[in-house]
C-alpha positions as CSV (number, residue, x, y, z in Angstrom):
1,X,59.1,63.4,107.3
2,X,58.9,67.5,107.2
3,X,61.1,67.0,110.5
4,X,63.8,64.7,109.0
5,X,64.2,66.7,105.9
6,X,64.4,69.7,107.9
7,X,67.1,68.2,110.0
8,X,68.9,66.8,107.1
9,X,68.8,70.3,105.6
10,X,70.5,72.2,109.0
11,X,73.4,69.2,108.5
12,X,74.4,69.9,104.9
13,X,74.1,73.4,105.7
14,X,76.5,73.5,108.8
15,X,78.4,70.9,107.0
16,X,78.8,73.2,104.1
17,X,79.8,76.5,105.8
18,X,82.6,74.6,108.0
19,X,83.7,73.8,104.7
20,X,83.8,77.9,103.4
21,X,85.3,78.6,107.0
22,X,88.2,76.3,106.5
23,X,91.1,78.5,107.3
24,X,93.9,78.6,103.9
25,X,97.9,78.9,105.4
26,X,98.9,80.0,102.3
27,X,97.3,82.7,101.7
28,X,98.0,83.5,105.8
29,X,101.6,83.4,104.3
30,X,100.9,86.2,102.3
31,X,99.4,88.2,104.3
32,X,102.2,87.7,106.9
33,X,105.4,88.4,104.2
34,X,103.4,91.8,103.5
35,X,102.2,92.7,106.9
36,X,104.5,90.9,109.8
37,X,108.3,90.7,108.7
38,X,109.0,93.8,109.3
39,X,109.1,93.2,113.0
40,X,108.0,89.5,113.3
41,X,110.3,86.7,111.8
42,X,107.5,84.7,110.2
43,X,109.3,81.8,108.8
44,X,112.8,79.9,109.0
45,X,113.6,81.6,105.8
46,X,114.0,84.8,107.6
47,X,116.6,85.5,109.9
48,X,115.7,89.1,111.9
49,X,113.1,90.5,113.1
50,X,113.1,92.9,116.2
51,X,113.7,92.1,119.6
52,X,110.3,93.5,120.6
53,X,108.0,90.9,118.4
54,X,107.9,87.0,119.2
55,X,108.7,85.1,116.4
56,X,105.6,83.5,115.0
57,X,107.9,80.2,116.1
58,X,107.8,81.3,119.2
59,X,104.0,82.5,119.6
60,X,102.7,78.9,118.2
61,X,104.6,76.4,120.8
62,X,103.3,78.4,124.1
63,X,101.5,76.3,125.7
64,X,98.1,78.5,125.8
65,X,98.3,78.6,121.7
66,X,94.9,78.8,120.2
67,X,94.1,79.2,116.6
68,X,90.8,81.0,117.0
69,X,92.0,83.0,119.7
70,X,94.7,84.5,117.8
71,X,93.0,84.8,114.9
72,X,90.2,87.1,116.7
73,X,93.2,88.9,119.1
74,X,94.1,90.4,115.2
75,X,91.0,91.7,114.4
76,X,91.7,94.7,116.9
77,X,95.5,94.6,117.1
78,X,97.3,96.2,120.0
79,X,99.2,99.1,119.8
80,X,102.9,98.0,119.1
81,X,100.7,97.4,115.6
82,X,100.2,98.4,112.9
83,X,96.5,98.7,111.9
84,X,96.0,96.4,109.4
85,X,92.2,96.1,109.2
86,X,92.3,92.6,108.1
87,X,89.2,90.9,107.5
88,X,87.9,88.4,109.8
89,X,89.0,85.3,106.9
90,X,92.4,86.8,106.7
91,X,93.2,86.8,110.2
92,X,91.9,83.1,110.1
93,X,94.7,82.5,107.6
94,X,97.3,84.1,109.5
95,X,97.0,82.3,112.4
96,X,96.2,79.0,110.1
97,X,99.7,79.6,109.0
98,X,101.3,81.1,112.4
99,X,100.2,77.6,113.8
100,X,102.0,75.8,111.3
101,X,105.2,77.4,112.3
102,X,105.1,75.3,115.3
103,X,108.6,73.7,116.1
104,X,109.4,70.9,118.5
């Protein structure tokens, strides 16, 4: 019994935190109209950028896309960024939101 209780317990518990970890776009918005436009377009509201930055467009429809690798490549940007010391939740939501920007 101790056993299945236990095991029940470790289910609502991992159950639970994917439920905290769920990644929110619109706050990834945000974050990229404050942080990203200025070099990045970030939506098809927006029609520059620089020639130097992919457009977040662009950056979600290659084929070796990931979600979670993009949001952990932002936790220690590359040089052509800015340090934005975004918290490992925000960079979740950025890339929860570059993903959306996916175009056929």
């Amino acid at each position: 019994m101790r056993v299945l209780t236990f095991g029940l317990s470790l289910l609502l518990l991992a159950g639970a935190s994917q439920t905290v970890l769920a990644a929110d776009p619109d706050n990834g918005e945000t974050l990229a109209k404050r942080w990203c436009t200025g070099c990045h377009v970030v939506s098809g509201d927006q029609s520059k950028g620089t020639d130097i930055a992919p457009s977040f467009s662009s950056i979600a429809t290659r084929p070796n896309f990931d979600e979670d690798k993009l949001a952990t490549f932002l936790l220690e940007p590359h040089p052509k960024m800015s340090n934005m010391a975004l918290s490992r939740e925000e960079t979740k939501n950025l890339a929860s939101f570059i993903a959306l920007q996916k175009r056929p």
